[in-house]
C-alpha positions as CSV (number, residue, x, y, z in Angstrom):
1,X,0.0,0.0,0.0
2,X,2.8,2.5,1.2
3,X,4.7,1.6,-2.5
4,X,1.4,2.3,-4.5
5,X,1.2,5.5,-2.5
6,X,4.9,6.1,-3.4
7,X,4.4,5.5,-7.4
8,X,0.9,7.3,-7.0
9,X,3.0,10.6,-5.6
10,X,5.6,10.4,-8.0
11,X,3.3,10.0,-11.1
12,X,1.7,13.0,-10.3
13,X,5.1,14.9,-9.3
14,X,6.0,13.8,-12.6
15,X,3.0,15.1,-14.4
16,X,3.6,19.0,-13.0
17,X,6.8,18.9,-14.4
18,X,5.6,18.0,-17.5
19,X,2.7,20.2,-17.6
20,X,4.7,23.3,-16.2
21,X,7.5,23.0,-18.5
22,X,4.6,22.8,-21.1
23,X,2.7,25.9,-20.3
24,X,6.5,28.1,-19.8
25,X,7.8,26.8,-23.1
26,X,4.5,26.2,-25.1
27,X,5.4,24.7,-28.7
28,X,3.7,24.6,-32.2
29,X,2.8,20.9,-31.3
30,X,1.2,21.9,-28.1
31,X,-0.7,24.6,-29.7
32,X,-1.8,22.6,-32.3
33,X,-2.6,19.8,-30.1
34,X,-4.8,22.8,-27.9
35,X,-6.9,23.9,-30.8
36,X,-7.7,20.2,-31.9
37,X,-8.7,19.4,-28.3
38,X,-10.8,23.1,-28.1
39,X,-12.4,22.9,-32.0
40,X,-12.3,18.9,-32.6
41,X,-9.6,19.5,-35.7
42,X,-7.2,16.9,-36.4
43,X,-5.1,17.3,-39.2
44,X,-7.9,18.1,-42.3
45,X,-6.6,17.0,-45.6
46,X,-9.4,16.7,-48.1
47,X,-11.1,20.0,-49.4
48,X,-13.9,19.3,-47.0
49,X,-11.6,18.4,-44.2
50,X,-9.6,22.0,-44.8
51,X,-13.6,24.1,-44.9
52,X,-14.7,22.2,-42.0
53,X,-11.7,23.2,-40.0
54,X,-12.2,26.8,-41.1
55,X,-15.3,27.2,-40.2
56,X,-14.7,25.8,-36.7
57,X,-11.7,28.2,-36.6
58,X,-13.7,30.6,-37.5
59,X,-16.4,30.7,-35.3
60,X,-14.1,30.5,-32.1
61,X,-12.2,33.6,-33.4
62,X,-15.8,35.5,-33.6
63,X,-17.1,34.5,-30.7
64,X,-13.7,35.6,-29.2
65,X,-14.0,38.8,-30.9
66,X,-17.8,39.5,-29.8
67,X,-16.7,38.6,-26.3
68,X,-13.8,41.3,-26.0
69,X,-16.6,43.9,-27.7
70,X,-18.7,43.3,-25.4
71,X,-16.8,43.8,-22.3
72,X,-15.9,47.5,-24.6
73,X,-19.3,47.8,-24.7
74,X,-19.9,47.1,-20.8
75,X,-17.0,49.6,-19.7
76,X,-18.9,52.1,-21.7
77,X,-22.2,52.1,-20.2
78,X,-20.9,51.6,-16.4
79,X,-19.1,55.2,-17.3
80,X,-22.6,56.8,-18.5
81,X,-24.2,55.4,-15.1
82,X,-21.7,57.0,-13.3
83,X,-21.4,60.0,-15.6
84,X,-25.3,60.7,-14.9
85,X,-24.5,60.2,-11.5
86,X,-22.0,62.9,-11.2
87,X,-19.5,60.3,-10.2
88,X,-16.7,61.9,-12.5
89,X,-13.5,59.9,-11.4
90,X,-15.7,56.5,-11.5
91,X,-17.1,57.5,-14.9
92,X,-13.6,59.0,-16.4
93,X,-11.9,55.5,-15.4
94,X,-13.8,53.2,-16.9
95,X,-14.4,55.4,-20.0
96,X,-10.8,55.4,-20.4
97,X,-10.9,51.2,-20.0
98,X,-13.4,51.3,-22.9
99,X,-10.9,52.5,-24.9
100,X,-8.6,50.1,-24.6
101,X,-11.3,47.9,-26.3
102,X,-12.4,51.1,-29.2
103,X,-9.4,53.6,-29.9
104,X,-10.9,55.2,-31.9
105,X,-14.0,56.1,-30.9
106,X,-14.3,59.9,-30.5
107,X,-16.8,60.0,-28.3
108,X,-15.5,58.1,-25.6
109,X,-12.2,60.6,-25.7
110,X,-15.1,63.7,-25.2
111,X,-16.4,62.2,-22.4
112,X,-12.8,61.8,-20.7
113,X,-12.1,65.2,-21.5
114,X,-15.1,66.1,-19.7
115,X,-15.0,64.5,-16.8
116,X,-11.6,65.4,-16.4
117,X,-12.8,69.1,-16.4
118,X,-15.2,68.8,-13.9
119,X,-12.5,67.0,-12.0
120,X,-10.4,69.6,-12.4
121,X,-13.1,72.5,-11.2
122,X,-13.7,69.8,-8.1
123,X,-10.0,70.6,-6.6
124,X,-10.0,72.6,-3.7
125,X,-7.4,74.6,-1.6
126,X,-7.6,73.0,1.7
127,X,-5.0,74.1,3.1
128,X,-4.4,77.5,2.0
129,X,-1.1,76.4,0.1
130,X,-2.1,78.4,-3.2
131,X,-0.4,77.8,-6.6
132,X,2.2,75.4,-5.3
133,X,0.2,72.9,-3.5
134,X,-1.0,69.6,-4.4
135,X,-4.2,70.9,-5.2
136,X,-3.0,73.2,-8.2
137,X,-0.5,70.0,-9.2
138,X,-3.7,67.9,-9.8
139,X,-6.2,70.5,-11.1
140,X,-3.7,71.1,-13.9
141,X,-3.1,67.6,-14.5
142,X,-6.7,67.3,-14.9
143,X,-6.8,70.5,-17.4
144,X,-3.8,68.5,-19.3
145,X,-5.7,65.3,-19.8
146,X,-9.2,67.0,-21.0
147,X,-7.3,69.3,-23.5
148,X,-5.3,66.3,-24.5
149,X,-9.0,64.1,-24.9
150,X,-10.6,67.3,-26.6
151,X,-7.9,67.9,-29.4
152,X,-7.7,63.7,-29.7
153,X,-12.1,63.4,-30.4
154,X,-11.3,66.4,-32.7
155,X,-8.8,64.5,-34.6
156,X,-10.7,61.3,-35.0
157,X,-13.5,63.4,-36.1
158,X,-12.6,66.7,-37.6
159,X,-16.8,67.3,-37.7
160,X,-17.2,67.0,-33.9
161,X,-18.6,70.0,-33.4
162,X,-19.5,69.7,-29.9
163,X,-15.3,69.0,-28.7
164,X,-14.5,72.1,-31.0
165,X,-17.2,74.3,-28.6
166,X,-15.7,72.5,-25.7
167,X,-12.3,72.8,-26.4
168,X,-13.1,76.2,-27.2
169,X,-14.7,77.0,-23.9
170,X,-11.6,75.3,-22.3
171,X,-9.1,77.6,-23.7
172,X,-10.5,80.6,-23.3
173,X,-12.2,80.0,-19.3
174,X,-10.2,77.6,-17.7
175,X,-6.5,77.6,-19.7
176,X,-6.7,81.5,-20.5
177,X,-5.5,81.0,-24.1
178,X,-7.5,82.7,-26.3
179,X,-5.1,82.1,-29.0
180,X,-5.9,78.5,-28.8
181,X,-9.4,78.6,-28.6
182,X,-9.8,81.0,-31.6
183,X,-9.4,78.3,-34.8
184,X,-11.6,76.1,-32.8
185,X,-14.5,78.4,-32.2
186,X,-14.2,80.0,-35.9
187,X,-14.0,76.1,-37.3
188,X,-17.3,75.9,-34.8
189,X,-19.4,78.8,-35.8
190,X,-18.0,78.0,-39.9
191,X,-20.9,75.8,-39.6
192,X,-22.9,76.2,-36.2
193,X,-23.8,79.8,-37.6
194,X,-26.3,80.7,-35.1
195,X,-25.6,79.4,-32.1
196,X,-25.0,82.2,-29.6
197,X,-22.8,80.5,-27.0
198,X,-20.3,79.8,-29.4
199,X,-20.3,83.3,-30.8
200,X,-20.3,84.6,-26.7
201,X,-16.8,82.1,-26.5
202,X,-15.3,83.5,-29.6
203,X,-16.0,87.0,-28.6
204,X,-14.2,86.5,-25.2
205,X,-11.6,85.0,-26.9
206,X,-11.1,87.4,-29.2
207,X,-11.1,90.2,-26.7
208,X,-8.2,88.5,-24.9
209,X,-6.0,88.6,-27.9
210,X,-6.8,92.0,-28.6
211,X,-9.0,91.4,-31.6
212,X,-11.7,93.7,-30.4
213,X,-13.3,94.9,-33.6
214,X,-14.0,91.1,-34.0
215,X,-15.3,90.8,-31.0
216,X,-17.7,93.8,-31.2
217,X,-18.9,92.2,-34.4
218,X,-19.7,89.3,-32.8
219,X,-22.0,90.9,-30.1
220,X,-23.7,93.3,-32.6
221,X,-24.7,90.1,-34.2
222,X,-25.8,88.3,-31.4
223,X,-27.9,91.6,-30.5
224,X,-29.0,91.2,-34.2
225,X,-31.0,88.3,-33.4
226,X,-32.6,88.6,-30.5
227,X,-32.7,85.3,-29.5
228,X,-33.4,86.2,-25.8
229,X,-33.8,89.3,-23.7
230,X,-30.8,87.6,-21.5
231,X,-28.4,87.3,-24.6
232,X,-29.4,91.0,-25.9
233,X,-28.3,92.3,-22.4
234,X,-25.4,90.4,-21.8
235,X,-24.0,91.0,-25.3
236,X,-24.8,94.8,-25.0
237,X,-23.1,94.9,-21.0
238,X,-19.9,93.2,-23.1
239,X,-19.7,95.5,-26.0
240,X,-20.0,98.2,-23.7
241,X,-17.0,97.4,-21.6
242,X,-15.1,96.4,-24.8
243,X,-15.7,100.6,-26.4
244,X,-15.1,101.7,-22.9
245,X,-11.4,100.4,-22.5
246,X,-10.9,101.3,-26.3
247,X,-11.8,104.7,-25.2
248,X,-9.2,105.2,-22.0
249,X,-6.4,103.5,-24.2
250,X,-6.6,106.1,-27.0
């Protein structure tokens, strides 16, 4: 009994050797042996043989395929859950995860760039360090990665209007660049003719850079239409500071 227990112990010593040695230097043969013991697929021969096997093949590499979609697919609307819940860092992480299943989906890059600026306007000074705290260290960071998100939805698709606004808004409120913002708001408003936010951002934009006439065209046109007594008022208040500080610099 003791000897049987003996052979019994080595046998199976014997096979994790084997089988660990296998799996750390796996071989064509092994493969092969893998995929005929998964699919069923010996060694096909005949023309029948070979279009069996592909089709067996075939189906393993789809459902493989639909599987790792899926899971994209999954990642994606976890992130909108938590996006609608206002969970930002939740929703920005596994946005980013569903990218590493679609690339190159634009809109997935928007909505990191936007949760990544409402992370960004979340940072507070706690403890009264100012601009070379942790606080500022992060809240750029976060700036970085939603400018970075923007310009990458933009470039995937050079017709996504709504990053260009954003990106736009992003320059010229919370990265004071005006510069930047400009090409994105014109591109916006080449096409998004009437939409008064954009021509608000452009105009502030503008203004920053000095481009005032622009800018005072911009908020005689948004006057112009009359779109809401709001608009009118806030357009006229802007125009009016604009012609003021023209007037002292002369």
């Amino acid at each position: 009994m003791k000897k049987c227990r003996i052979r019994l112990f080595a046998a199976v010593a014997a096979a994790s050797c084997i089988v660990a040695f296998a799996s750390c230097s796996p071989t064509y043969k092994s493969v092969k042996r893998m995929q005929r013991m998964e699919e069923g697929v010996g060694n096909p021969t005949t023309k029948e043989e070979l279009e069996a096997a592909i089709k067996k093949y075939e189906k393993r590499a789809m459902d493989l395929t639909l599987s790792e979609e899926q899971t994209g697919i999954w990642y994606k609307i976890l992130a909108t859950r938590y996006l609608d819940l206002q969970m930002y860092g939740k929703a920005m992480g596994y946005f980013q995860k569903s990218l590493e299943y679609f690339p190159d989906n634009a809109n997935l890059y928007y909505y990191v760039g936007l949760c990544a600026t409402y992370l960004a306007n979340s940072q507070l000074d706690f403890n009264g360090q100012g601009a070379t705290s942790e606080y500022m260290i992060k809240k750029n960071n976060y700036l970085k990665l939603a400018e970075n998100a923007f310009i990458q939805a933009v470039s995937i698709n050079p017709k996504y209007y709504k990053a260009m606004y954003t990106l736009g808004v992003l320059y010229a409120f919370q990265l004071n660049d005006g510069a930047k913002a400009i090409p994105h708001l014109e591109k916006f408003l080449s096409t998004q003719k009437k939409d008064t936010d954009g021509m608000f951002v452009l105009a502030r934009a503008y203004a920053m850079e000095g481009e005032y006439e622009k800018a005072i065209a911009l908020y005689d046109k948004i006057i112009s239409y009359k779109s809401n007594d709001e608009n009118v008022k806030t357009a006229k208040d802007f125009k009016k500071k604009i012609l003021d500080s023209m007037t002292k610099n002369r």
